[in-house]
mmCIF file of the N, C-alpha and C atoms, coordinates in Angstrom:
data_MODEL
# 
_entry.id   MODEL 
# 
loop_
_atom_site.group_PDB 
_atom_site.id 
_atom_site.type_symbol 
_atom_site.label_atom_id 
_atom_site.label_alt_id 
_atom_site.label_comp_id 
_atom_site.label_asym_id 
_atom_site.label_entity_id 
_atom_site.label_seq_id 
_atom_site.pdbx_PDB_ins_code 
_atom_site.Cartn_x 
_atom_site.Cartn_y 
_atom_site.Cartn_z 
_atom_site.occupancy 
_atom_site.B_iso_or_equiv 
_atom_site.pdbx_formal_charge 
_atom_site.auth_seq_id 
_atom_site.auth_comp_id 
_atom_site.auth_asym_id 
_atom_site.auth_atom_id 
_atom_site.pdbx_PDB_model_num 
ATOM 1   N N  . UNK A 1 1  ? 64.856 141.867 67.430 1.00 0.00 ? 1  UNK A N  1 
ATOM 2   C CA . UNK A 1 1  ? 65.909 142.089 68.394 1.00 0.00 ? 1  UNK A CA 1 
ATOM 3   C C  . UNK A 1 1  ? 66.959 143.014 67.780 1.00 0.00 ? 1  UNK A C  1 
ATOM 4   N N  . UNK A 1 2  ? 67.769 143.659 68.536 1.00 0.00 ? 2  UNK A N  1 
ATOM 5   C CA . UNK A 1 2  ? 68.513 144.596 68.026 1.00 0.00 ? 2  UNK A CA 1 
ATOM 6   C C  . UNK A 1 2  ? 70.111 144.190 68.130 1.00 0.00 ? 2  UNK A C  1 
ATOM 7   N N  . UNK A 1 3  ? 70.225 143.583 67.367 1.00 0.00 ? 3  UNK A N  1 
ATOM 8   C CA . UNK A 1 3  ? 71.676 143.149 66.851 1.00 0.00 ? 3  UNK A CA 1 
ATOM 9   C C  . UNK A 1 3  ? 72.763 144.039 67.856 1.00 0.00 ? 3  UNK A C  1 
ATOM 10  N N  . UNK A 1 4  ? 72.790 145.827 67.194 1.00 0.00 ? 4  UNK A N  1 
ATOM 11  C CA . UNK A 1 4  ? 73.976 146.300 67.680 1.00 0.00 ? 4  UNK A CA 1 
ATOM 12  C C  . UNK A 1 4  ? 74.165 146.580 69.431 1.00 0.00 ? 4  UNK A C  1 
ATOM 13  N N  . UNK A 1 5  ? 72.668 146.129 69.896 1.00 0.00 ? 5  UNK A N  1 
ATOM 14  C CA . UNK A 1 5  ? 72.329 146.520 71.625 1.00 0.00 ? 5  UNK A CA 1 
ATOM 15  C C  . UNK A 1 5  ? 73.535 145.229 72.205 1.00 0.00 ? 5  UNK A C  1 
ATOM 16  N N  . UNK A 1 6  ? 73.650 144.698 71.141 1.00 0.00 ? 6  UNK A N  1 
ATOM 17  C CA . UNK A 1 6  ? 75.137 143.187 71.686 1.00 0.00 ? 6  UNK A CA 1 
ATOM 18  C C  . UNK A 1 6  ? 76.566 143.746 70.939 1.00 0.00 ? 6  UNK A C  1 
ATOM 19  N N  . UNK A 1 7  ? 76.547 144.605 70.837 1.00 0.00 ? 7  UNK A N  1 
ATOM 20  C CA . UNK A 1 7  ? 77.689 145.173 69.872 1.00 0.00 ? 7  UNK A CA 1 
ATOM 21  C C  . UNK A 1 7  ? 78.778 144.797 70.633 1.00 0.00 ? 7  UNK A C  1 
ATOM 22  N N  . UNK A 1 8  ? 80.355 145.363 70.249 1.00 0.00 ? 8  UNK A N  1 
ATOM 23  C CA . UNK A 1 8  ? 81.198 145.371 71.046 1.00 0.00 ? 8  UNK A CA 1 
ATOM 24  C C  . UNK A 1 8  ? 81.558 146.843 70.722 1.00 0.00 ? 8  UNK A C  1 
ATOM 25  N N  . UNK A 1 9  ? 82.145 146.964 71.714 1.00 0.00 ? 9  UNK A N  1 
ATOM 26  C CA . UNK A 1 9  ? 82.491 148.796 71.739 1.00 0.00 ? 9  UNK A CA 1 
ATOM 27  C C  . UNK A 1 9  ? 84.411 148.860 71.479 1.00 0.00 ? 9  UNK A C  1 
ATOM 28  N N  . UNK A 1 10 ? 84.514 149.671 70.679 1.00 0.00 ? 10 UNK A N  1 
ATOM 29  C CA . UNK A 1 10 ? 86.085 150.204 71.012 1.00 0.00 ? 10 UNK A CA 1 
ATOM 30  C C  . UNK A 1 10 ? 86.489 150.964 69.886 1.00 0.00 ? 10 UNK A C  1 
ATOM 31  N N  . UNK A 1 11 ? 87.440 151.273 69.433 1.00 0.00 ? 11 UNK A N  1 
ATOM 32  C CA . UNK A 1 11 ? 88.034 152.291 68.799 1.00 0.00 ? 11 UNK A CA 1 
ATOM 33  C C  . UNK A 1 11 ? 88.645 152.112 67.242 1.00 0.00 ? 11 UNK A C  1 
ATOM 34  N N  . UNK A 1 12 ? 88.620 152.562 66.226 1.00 0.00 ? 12 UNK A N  1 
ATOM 35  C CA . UNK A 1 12 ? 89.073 152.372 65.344 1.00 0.00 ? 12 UNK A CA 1 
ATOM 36  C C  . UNK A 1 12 ? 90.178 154.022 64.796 1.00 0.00 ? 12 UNK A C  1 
ATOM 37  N N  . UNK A 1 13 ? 91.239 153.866 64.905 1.00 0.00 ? 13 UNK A N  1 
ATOM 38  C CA . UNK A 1 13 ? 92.194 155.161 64.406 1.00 0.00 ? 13 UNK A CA 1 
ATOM 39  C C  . UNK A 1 13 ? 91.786 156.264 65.518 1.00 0.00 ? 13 UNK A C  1 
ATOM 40  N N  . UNK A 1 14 ? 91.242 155.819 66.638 1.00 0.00 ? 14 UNK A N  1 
ATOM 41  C CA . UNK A 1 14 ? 91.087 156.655 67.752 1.00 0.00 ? 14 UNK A CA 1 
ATOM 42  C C  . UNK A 1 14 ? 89.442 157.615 67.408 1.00 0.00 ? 14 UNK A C  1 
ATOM 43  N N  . UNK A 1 15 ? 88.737 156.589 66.679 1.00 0.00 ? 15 UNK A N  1 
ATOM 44  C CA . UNK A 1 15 ? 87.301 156.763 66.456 1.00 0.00 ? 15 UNK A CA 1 
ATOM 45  C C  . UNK A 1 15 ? 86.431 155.926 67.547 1.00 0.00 ? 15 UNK A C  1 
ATOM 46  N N  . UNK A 1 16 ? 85.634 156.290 68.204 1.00 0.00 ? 16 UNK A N  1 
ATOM 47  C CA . UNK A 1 16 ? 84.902 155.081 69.064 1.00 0.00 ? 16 UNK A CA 1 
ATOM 48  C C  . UNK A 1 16 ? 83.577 154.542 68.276 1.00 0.00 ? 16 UNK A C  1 
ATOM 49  N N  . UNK A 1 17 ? 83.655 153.334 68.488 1.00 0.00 ? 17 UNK A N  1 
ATOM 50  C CA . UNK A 1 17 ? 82.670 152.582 67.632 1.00 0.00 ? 17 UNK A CA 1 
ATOM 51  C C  . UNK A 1 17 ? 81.922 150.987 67.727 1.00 0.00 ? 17 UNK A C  1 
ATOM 52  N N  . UNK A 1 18 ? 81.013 150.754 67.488 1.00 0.00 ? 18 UNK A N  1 
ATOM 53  C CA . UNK A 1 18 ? 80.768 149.750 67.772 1.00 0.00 ? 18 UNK A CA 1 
ATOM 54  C C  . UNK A 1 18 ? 80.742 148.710 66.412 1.00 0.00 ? 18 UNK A C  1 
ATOM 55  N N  . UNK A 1 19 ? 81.073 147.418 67.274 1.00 0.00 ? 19 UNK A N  1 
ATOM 56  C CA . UNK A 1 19 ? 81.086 146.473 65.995 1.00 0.00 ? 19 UNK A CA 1 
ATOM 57  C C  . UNK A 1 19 ? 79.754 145.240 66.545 1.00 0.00 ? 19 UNK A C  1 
ATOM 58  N N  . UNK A 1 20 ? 79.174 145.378 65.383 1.00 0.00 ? 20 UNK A N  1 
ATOM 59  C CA . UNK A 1 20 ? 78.178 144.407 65.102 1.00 0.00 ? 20 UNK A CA 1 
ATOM 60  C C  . UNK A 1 20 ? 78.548 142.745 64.987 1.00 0.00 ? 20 UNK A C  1 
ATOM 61  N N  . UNK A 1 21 ? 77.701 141.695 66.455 1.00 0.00 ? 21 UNK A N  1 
ATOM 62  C CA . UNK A 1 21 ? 78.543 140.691 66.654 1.00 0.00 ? 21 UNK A CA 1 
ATOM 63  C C  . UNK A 1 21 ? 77.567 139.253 65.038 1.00 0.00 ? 21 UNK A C  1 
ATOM 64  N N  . UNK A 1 22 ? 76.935 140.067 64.715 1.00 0.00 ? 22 UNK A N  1 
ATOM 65  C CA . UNK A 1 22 ? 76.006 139.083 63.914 1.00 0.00 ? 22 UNK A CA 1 
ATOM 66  C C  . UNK A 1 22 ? 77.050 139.506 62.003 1.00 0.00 ? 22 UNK A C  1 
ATOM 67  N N  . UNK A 1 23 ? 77.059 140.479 61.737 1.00 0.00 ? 23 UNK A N  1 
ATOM 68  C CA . UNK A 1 23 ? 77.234 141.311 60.455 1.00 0.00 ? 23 UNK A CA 1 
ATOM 69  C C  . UNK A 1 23 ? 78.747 141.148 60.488 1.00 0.00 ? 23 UNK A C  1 
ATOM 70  N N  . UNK A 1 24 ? 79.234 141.749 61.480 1.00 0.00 ? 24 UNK A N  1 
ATOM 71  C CA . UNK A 1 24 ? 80.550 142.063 61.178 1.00 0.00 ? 24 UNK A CA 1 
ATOM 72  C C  . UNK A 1 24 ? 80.650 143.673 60.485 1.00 0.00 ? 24 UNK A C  1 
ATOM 73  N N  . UNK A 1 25 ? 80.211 144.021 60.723 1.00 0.00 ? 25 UNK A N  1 
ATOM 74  C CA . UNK A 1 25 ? 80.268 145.850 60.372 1.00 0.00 ? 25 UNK A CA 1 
ATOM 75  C C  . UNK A 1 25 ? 80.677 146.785 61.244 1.00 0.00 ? 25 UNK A C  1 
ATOM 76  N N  . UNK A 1 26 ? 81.284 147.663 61.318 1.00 0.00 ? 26 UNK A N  1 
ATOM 77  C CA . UNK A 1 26 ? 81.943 148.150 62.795 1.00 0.00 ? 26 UNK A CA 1 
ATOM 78  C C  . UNK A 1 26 ? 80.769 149.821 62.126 1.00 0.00 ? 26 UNK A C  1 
ATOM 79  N N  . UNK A 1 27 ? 80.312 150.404 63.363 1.00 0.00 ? 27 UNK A N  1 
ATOM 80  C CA . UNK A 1 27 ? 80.330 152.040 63.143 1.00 0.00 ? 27 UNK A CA 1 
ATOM 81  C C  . UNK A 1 27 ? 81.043 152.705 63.859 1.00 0.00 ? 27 UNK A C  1 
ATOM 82  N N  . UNK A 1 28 ? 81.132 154.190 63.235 1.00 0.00 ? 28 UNK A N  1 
ATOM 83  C CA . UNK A 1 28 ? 81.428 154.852 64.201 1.00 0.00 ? 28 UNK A CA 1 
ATOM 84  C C  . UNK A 1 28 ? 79.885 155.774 65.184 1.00 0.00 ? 28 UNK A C  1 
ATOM 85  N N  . UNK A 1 29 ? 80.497 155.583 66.141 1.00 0.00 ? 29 UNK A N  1 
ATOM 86  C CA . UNK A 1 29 ? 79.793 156.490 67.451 1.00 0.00 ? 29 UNK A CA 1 
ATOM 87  C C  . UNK A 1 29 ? 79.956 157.436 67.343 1.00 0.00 ? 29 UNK A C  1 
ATOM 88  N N  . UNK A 1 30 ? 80.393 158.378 66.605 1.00 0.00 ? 30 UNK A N  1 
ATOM 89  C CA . UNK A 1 30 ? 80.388 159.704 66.260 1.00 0.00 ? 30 UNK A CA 1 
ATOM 90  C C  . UNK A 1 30 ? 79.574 160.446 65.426 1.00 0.00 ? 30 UNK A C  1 
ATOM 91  N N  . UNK A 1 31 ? 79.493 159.189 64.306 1.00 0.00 ? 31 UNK A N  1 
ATOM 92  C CA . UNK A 1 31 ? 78.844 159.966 63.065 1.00 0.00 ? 31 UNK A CA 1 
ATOM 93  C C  . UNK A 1 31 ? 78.053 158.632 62.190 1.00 0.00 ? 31 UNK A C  1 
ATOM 94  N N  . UNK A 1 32 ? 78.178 157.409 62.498 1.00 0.00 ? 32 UNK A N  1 
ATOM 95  C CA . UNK A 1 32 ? 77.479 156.485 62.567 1.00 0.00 ? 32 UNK A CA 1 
ATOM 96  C C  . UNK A 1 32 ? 77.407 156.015 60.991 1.00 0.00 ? 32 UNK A C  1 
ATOM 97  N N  . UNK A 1 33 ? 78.374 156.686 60.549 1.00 0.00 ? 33 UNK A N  1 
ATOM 98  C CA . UNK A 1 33 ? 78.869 156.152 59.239 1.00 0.00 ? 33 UNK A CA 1 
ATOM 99  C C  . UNK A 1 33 ? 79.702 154.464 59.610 1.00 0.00 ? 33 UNK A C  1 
ATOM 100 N N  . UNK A 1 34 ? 79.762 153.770 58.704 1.00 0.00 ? 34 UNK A N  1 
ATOM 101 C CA . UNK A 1 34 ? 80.051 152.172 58.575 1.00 0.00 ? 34 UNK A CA 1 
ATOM 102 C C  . UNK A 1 34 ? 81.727 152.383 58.490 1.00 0.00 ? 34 UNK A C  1 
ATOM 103 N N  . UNK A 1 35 ? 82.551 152.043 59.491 1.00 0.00 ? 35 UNK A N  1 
ATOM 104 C CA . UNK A 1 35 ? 84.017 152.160 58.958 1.00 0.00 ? 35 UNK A CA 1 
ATOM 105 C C  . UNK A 1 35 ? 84.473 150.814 58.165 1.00 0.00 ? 35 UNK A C  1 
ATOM 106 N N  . UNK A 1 36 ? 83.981 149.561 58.081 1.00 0.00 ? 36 UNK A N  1 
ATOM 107 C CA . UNK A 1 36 ? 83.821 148.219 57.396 1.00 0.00 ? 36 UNK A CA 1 
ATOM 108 C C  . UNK A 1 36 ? 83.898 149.018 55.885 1.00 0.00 ? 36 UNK A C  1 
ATOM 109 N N  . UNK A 1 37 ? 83.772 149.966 55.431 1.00 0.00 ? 37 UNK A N  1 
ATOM 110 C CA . UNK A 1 37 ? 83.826 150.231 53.680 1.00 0.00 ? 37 UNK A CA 1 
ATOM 111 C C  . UNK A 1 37 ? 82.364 150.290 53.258 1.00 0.00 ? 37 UNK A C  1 
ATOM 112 N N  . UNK A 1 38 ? 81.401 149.604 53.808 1.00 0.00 ? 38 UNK A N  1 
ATOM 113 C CA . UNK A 1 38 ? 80.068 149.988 53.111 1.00 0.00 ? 38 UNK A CA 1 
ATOM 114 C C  . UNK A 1 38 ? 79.336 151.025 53.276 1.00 0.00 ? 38 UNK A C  1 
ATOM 115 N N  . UNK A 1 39 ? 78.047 150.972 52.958 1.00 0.00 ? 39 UNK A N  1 
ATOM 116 C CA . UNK A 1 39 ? 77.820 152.062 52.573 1.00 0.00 ? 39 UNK A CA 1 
ATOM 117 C C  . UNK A 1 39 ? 76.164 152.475 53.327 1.00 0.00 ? 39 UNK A C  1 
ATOM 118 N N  . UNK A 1 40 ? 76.053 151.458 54.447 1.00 0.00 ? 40 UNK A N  1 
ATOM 119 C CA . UNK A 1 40 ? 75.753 151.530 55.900 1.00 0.00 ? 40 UNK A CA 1 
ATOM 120 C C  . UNK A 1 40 ? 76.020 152.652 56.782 1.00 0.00 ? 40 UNK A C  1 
ATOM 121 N N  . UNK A 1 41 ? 74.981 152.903 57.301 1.00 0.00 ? 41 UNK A N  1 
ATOM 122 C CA . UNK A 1 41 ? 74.376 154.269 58.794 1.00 0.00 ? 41 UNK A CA 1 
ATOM 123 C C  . UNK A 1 41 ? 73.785 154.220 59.662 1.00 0.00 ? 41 UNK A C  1 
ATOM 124 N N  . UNK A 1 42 ? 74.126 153.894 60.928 1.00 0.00 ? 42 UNK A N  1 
ATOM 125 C CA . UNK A 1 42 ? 73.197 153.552 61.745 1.00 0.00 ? 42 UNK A CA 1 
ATOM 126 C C  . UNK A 1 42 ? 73.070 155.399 62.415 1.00 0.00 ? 42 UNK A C  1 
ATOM 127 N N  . UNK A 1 43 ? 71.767 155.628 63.172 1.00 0.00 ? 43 UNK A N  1 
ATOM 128 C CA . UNK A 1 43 ? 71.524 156.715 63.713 1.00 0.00 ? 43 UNK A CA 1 
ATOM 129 C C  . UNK A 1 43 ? 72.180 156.745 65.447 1.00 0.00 ? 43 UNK A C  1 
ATOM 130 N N  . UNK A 1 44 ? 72.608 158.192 65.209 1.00 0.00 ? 44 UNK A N  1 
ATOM 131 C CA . UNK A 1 44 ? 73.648 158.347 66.561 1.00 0.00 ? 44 UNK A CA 1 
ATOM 132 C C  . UNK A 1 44 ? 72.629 159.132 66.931 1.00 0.00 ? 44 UNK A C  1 
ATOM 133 N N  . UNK A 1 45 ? 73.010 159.783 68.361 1.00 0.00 ? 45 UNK A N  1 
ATOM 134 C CA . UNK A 1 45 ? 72.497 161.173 69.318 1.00 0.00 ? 45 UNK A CA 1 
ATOM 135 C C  . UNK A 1 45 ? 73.386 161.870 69.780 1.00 0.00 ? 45 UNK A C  1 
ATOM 136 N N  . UNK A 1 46 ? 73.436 162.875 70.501 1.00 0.00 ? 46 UNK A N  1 
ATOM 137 C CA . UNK A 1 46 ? 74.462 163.472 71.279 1.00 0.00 ? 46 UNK A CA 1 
ATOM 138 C C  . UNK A 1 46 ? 73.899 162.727 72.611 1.00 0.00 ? 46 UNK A C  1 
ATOM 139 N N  . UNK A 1 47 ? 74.951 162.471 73.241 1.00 0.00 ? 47 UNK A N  1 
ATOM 140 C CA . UNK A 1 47 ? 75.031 161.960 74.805 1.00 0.00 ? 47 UNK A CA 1 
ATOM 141 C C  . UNK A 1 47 ? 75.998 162.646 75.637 1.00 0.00 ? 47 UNK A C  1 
ATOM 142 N N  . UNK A 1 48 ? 75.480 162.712 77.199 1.00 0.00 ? 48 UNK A N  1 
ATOM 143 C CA . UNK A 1 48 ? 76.116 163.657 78.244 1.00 0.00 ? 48 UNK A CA 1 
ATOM 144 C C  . UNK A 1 48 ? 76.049 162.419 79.083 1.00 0.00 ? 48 UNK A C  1 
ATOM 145 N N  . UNK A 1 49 ? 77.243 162.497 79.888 1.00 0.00 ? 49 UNK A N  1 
ATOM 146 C CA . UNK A 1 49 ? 77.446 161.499 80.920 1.00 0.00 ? 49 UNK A CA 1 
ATOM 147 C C  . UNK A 1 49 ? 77.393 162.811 82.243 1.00 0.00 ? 49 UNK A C  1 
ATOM 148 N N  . UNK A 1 50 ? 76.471 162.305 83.358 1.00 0.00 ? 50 UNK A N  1 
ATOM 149 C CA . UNK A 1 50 ? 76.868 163.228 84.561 1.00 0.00 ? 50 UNK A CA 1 
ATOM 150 C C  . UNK A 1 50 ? 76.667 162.389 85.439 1.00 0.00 ? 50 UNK A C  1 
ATOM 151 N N  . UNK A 1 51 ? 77.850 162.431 86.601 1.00 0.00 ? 51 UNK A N  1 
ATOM 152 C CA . UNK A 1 51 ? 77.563 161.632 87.969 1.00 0.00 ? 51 UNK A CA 1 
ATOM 153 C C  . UNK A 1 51 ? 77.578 159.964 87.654 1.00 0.00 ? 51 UNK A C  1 
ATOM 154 N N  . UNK A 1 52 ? 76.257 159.655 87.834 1.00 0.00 ? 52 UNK A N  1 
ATOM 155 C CA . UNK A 1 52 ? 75.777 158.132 87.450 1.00 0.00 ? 52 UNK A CA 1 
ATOM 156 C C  . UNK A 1 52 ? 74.460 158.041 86.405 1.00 0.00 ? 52 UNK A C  1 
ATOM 157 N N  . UNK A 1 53 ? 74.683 159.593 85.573 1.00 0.00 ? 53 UNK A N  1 
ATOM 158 C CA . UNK A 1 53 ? 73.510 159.476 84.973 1.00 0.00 ? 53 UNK A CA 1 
ATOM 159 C C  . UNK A 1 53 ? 73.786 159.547 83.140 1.00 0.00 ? 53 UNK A C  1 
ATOM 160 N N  . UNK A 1 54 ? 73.448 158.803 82.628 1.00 0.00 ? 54 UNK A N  1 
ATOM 161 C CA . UNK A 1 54 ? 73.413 159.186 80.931 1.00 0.00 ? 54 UNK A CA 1 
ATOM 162 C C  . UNK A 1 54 ? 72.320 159.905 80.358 1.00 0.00 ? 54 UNK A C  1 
ATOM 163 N N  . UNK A 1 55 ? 72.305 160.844 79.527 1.00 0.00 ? 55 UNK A N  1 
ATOM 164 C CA . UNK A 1 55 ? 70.944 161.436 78.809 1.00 0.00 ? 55 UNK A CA 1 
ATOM 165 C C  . UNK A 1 55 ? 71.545 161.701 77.202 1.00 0.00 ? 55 UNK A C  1 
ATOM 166 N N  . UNK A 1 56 ? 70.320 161.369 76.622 1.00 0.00 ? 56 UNK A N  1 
ATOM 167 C CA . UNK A 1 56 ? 70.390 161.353 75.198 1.00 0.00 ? 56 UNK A CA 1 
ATOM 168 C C  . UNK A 1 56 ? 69.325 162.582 74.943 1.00 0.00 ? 56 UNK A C  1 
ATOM 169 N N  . UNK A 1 57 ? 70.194 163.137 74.204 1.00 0.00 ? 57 UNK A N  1 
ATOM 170 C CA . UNK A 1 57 ? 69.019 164.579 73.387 1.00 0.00 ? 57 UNK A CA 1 
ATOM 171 C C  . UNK A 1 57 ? 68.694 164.040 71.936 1.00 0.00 ? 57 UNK A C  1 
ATOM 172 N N  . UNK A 1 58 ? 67.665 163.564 72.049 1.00 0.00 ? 58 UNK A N  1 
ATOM 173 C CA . UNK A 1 58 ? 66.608 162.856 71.386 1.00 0.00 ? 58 UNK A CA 1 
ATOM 174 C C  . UNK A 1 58 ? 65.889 163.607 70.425 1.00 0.00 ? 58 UNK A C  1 
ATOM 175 N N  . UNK A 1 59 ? 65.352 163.537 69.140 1.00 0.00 ? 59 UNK A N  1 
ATOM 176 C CA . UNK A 1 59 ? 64.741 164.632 68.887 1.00 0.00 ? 59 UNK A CA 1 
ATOM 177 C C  . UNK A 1 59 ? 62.862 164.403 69.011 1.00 0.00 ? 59 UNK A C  1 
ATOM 178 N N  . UNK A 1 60 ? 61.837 165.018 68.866 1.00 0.00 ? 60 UNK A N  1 
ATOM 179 C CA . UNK A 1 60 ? 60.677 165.209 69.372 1.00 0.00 ? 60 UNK A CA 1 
ATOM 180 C C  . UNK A 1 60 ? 60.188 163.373 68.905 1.00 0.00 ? 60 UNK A C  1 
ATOM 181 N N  . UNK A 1 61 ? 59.201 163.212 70.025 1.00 0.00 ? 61 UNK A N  1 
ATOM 182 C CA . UNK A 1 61 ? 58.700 161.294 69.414 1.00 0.00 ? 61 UNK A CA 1 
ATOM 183 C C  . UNK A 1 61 ? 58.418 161.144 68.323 1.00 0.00 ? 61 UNK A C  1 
ATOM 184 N N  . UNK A 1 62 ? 57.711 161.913 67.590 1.00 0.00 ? 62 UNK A N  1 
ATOM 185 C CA . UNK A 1 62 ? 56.821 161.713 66.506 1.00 0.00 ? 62 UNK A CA 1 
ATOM 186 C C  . UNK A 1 62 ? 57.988 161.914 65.594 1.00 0.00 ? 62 UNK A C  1 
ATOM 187 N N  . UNK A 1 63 ? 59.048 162.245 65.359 1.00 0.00 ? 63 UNK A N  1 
ATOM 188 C CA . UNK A 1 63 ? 60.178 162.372 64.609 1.00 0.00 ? 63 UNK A CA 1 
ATOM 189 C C  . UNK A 1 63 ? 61.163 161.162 64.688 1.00 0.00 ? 63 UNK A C  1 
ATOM 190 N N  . UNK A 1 64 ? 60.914 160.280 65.805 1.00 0.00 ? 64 UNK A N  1 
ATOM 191 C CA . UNK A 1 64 ? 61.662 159.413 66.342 1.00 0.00 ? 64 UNK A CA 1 
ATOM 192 C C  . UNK A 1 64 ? 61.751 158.018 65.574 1.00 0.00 ? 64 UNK A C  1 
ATOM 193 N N  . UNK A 1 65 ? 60.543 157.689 64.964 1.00 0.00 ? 65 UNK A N  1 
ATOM 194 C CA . UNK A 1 65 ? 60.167 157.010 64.318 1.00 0.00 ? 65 UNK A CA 1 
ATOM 195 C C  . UNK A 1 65 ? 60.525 156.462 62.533 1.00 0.00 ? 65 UNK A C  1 
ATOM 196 N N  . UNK A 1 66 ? 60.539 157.708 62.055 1.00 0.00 ? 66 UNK A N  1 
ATOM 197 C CA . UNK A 1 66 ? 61.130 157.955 60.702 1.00 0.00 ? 66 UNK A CA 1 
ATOM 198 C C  . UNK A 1 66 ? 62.542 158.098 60.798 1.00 0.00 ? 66 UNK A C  1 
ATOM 199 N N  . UNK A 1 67 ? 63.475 158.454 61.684 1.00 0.00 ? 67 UNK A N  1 
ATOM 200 C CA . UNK A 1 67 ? 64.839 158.573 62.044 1.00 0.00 ? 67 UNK A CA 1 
ATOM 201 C C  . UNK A 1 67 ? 65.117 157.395 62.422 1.00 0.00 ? 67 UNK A C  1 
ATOM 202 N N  . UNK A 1 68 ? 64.572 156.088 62.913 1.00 0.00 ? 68 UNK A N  1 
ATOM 203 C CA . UNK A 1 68 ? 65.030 154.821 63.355 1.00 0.00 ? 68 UNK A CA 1 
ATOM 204 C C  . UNK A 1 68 ? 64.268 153.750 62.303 1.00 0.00 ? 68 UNK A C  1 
ATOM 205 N N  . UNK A 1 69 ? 63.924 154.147 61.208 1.00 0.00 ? 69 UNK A N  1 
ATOM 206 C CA . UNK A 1 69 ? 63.333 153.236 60.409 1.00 0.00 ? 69 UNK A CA 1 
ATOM 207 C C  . UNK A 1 69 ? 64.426 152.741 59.566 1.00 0.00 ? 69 UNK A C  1 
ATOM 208 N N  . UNK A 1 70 ? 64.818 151.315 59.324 1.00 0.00 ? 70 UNK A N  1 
ATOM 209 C CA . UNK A 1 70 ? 66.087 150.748 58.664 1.00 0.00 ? 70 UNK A CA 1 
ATOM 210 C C  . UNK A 1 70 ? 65.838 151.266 57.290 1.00 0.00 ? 70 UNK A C  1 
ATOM 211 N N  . UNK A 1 71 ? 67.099 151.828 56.639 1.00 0.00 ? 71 UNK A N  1 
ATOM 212 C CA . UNK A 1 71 ? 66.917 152.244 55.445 1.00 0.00 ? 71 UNK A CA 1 
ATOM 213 C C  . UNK A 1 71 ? 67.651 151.422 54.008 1.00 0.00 ? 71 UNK A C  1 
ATOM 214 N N  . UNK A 1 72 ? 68.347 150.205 55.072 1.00 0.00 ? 72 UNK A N  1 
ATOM 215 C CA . UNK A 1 72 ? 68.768 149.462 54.024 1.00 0.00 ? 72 UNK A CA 1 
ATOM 216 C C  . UNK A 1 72 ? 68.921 148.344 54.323 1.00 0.00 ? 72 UNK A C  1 
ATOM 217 N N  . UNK A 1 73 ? 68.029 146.773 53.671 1.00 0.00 ? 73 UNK A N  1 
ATOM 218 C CA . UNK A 1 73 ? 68.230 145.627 54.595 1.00 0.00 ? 73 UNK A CA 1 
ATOM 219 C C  . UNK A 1 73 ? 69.321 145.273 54.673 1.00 0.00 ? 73 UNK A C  1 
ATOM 220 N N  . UNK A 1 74 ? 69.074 144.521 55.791 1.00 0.00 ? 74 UNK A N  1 
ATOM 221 C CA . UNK A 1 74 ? 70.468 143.697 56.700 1.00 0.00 ? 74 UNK A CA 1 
ATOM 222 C C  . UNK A 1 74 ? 70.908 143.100 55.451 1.00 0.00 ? 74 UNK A C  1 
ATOM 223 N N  . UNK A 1 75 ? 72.729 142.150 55.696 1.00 0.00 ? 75 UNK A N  1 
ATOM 224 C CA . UNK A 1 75 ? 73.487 142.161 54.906 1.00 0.00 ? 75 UNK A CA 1 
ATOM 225 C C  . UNK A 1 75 ? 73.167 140.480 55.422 1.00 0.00 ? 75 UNK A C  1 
ATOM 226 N N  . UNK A 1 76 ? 72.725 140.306 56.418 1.00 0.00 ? 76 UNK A N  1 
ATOM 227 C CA . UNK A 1 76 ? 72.578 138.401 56.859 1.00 0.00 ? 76 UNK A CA 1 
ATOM 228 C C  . UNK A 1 76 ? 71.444 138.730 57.523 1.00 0.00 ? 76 UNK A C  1 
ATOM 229 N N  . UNK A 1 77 ? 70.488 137.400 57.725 1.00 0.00 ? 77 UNK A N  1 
ATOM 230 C CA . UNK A 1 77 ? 69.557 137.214 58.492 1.00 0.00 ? 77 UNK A CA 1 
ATOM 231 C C  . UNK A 1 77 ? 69.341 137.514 59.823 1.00 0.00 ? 77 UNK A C  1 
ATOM 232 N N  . UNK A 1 78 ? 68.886 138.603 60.144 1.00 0.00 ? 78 UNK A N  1 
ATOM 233 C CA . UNK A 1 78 ? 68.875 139.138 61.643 1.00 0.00 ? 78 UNK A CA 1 
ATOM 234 C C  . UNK A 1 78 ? 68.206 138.227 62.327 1.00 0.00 ? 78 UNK A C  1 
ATOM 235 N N  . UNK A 1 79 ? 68.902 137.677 63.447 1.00 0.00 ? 79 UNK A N  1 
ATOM 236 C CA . UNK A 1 79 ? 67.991 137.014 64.747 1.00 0.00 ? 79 UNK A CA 1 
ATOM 237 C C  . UNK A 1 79 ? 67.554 137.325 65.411 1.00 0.00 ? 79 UNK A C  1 
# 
């Protein structure tokens, strides 16, 4: 299950970011660096909001895979 898909969303120094409700780690949505001090990255995209529609520019599938592979275990037992 994906922990940050329960995140909470909001702002840090006028950074938008989500905070992780299991960890306690906040990122930023910008650049997906860990503002918590560690030394944690989760992977961002560029996103366009139009109308009622969201799109993510994604990069090719077969690339998709190695870009979302965790590169450092969790800090507590993921549920």
């Amino acid at each position: 299950e994906l922990v940050l898909s329960r995140g909470i969303l909001g702002d840090q120094g006028g950074v938008p970011k989500v905070a992780c409700p299991l960890h306690k780690k906040t990122f930023s949505l910008e650049s997906g660096t860990c503002l918590s001090g560690e030394k944690y990255q989760v992977q961002v995209f560029p996103v366009k909001v139009e109308a009622d529609a969201v799109y993510l520019d994604l990069p090719a599938e077969e690339d998709l895979e190695e870009l979302l592979r965790p590169r450092t275990p969790c800090v507590a037992p993921c549920m």
